[in-house]
NUBAFI-471703 format. One line per field, with one value per residue (C-alpha): residue in one letter; residue number from 0; x, z, y. Coordinates in steps of 0.2 Angstrom, whole numbers. Layout:
REM NUBAFI-471703
type (A;...)
seq (NUM;...)
X (X;...)
Z (Z;...)
Y (Y;...)
//
This chain:
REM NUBAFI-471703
type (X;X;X;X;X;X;X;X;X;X;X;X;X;X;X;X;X;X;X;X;X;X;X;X;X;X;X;X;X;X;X;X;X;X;X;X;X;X;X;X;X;X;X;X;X;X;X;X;X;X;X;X;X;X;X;X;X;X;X;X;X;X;X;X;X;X;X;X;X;X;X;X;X;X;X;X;X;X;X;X;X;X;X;X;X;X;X;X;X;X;X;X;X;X;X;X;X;X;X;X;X;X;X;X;X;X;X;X;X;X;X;X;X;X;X;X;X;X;X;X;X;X;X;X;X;X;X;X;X;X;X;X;X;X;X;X;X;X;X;X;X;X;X;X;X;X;X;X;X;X;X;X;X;X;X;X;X;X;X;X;X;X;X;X;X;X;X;X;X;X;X;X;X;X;X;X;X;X;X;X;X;X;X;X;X;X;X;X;X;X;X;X;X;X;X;X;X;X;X;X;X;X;X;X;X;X;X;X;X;X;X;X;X;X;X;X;X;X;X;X;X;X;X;X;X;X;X;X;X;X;X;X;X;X;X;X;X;X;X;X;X;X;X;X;X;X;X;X;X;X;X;X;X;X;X;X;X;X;X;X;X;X;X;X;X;X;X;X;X;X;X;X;X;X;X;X;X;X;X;X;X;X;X;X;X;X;X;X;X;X;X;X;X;X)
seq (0;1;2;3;4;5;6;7;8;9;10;11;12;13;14;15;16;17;18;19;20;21;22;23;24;25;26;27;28;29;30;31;32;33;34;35;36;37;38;39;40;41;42;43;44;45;46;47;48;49;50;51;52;53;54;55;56;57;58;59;60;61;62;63;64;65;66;67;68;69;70;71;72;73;74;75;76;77;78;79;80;81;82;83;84;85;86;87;88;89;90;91;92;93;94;95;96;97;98;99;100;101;102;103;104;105;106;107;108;109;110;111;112;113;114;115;116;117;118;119;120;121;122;123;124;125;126;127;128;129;130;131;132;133;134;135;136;137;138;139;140;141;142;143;144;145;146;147;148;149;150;151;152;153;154;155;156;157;158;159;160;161;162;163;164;165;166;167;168;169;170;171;172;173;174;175;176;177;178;179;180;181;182;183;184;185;186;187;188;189;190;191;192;193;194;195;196;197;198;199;200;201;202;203;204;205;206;207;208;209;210;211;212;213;214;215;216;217;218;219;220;221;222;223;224;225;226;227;228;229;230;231;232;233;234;235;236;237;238;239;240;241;242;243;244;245;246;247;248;249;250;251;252;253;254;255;256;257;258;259;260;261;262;263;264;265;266;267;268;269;270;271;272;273;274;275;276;277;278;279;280;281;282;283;284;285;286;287;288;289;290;291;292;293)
X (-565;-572;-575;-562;-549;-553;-550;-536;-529;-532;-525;-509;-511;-512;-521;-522;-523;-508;-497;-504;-498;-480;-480;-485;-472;-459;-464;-465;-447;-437;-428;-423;-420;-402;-402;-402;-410;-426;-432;-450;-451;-442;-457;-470;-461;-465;-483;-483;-485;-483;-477;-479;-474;-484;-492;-504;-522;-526;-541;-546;-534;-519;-515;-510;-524;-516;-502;-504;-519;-517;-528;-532;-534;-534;-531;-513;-509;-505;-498;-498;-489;-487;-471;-472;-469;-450;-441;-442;-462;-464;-455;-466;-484;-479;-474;-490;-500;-491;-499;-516;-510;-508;-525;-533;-521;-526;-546;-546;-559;-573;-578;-587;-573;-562;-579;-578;-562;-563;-576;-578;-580;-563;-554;-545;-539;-534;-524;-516;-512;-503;-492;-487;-482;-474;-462;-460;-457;-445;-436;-434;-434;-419;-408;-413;-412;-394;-391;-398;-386;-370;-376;-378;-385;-401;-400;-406;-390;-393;-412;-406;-393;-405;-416;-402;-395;-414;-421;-436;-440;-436;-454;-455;-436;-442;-458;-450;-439;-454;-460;-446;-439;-454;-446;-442;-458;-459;-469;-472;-478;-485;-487;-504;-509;-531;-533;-547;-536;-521;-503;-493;-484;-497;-498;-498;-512;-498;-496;-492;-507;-500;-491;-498;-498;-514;-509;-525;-526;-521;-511;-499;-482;-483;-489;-471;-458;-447;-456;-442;-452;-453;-432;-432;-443;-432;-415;-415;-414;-416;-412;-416;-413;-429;-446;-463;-477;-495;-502;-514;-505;-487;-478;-459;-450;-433;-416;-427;-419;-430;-425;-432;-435;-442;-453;-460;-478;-474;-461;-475;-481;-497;-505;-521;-522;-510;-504;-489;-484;-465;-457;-461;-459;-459;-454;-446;-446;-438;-440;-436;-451;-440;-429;-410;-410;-424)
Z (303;302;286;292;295;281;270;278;275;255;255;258;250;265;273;289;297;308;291;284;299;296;278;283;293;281;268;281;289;275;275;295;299;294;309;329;337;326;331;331;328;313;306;312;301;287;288;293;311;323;341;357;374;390;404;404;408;429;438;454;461;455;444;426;413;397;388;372;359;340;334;316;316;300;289;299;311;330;342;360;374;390;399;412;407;404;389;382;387;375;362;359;362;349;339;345;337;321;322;320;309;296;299;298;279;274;276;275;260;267;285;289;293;300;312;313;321;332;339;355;348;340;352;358;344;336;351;347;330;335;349;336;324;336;343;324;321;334;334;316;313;301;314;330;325;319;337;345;334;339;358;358;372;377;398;408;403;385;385;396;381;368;379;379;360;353;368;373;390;396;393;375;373;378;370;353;354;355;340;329;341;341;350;365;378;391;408;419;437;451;470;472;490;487;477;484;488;495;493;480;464;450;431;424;416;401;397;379;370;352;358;359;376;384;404;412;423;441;441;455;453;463;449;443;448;454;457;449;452;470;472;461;472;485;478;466;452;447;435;428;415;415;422;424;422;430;418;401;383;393;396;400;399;395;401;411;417;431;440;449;445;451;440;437;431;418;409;406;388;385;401;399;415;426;442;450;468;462;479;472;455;444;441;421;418;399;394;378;373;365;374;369;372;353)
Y (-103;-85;-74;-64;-75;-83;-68;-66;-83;-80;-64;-72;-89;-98;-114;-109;-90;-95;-99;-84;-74;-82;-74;-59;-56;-66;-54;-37;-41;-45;-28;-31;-51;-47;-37;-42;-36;-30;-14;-15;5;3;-11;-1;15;5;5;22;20;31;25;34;28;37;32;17;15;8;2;6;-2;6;-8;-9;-14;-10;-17;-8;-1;2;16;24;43;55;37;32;20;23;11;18;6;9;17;7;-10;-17;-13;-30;-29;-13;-23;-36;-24;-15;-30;-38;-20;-24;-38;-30;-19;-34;-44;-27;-20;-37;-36;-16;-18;-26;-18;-33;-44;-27;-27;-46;-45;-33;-44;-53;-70;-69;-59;-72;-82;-62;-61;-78;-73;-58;-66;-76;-63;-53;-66;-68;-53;-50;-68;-72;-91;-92;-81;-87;-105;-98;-92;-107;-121;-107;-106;-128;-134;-128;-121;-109;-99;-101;-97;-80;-77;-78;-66;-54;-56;-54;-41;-49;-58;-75;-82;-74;-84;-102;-101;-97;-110;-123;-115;-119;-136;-143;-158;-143;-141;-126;-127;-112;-114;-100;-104;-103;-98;-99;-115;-123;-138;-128;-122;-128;-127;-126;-124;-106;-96;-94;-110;-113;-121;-123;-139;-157;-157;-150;-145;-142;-126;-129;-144;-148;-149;-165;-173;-174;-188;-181;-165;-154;-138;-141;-144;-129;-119;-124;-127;-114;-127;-143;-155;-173;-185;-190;-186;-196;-185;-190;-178;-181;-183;-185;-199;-194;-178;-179;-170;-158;-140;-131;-112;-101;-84;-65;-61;-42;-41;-32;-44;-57;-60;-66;-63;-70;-59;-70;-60;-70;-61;-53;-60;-79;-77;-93;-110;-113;-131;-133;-152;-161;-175;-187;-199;-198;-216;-216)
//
């Protein structure tokens, strides 16, 4: 582990950077968990932040490069994000800034470790770290597993209620729920039209990599028996008790729920630069890994 995310871990009396990240925002949203949903301008008044939203930074293109910065001018924080992505888009960048804002409070005296993680060696785990206190922030775990148990049955209605009740997108919804239903998994899929080995379903760049499972890049939906996300593709939706999976570190997926959906650009969280064209949108495949039969 880094200097800094070690210092950081300490600060807060915890093992790992990512528990450490979970206190933080315990400790920061105590005053607003009560309250659904939490507004993220509110969090970031309490640090002193200022928030601005206005027009974002494109390439040559035309298209949009920047989801959200967190500045320091004349010793006060200030989190810009962009006006043109969705509502529940500028939620989470500004949750994600607050993020930043507490790695950075939390190593502010030593400017080694606030260099170290600006740096490009950690950029991506720092990233990490602040996805994850951002759906924290924003989906409390003691209220949303409240609204999960009151909603029963997890569905494609139910994940689009708890995207509604806790204003933040469908992808944000579903991977919270794996965080505190461990036993839940999430798949996305993209038609890709210039894989090397042609059209098809295949595993998005945003899959979630804090589960067991490990889905390597590019994986064909065919790999699935049945192949739900091709009936869903076709169908609209698609469902199965059970689903054998040709993929490593899977066996089964159990009581598995796949729809299709338009998604905007701008809606997706944690990017990792992922482009789906609007008109195709995505497959959501929401599994459980334990047979009911256990």
């Amino acid at each position: 582990m880094s200097d800094a995310l070690s210092a950081f871990s300490a600060y807060w009396g915890a093992e790992t950077p990512e528990r450490a990240v979970a206190q933080a925002v315990e400790d920061t949203i105590s005053a607003f968990r009560r309250v659904t949903p939490v507004d993220p301008r509110a969090v970031a008044d309490k640090f002193g932040a200022t928030v601005k939203i206005m027009p974002g930074s494109r390439d040559a293109g035309g298209n949009l490069i920047d989801h959200g910065s967190l500045a320091v001018r004349e010793s006060a924080w200030h989190i810009r994000v962009p006006s043109e992505l969705s509502s529940e888009r500028r939620r989470f960048s500004i949750a994600h800034e607050i993020g930043h804002i507490l790695l950075f409070s939390a190593v502010a005296d030593n400017p080694e470790h606030v260099r170290e993680l600006r740096s490009d060696a950690l950029h991506a785990r720092v990233e990490r770290l602040c996805n994850t206190a951002a759906a924290q922030i924003l989906m409390p775990a003691q209220s949303f597993t409240f609204a999960l148990e009151e909603l029963g049955e997890l569905s494609r209605s139910s994940i689009d209620e708890l995207a509604r009740r806790f204003w933040v997108s469908r992808e944000a919804a579903m991977r919270r729920v794996t965080e505190v239903h461990p036993n839940w998994g999430i798949m996305f899929w993209e038609l890709s039209r210039d894989h090397p080995r042609g059209v098809a379903w295949r595993t998005s760049k945003t899959q979630n990599r804090g589960t067991a499972t490990f889905l390597p890049p590019g994986l064909s939906s065919s790999r699935l028996h049945p192949d739900v996300v091709e009936i869903a593709a076709t169908a609209g939706e698609a469902f199965a008790d059970e689903v054998r999976p040709d993929i490593p570190g899977m066996t089964a997926m159990y009581h598995v729920s796949a729809w299709k959906v338009e998604v905007r650009r701008n809606e997706l969280v944690g990017l990792e630069r992922a482009t789906p064209t609007p008109d195709e949108g995505r497959i959501y495949v929401l599994y459980h890994t334990k047979s009911p039969r256990a």
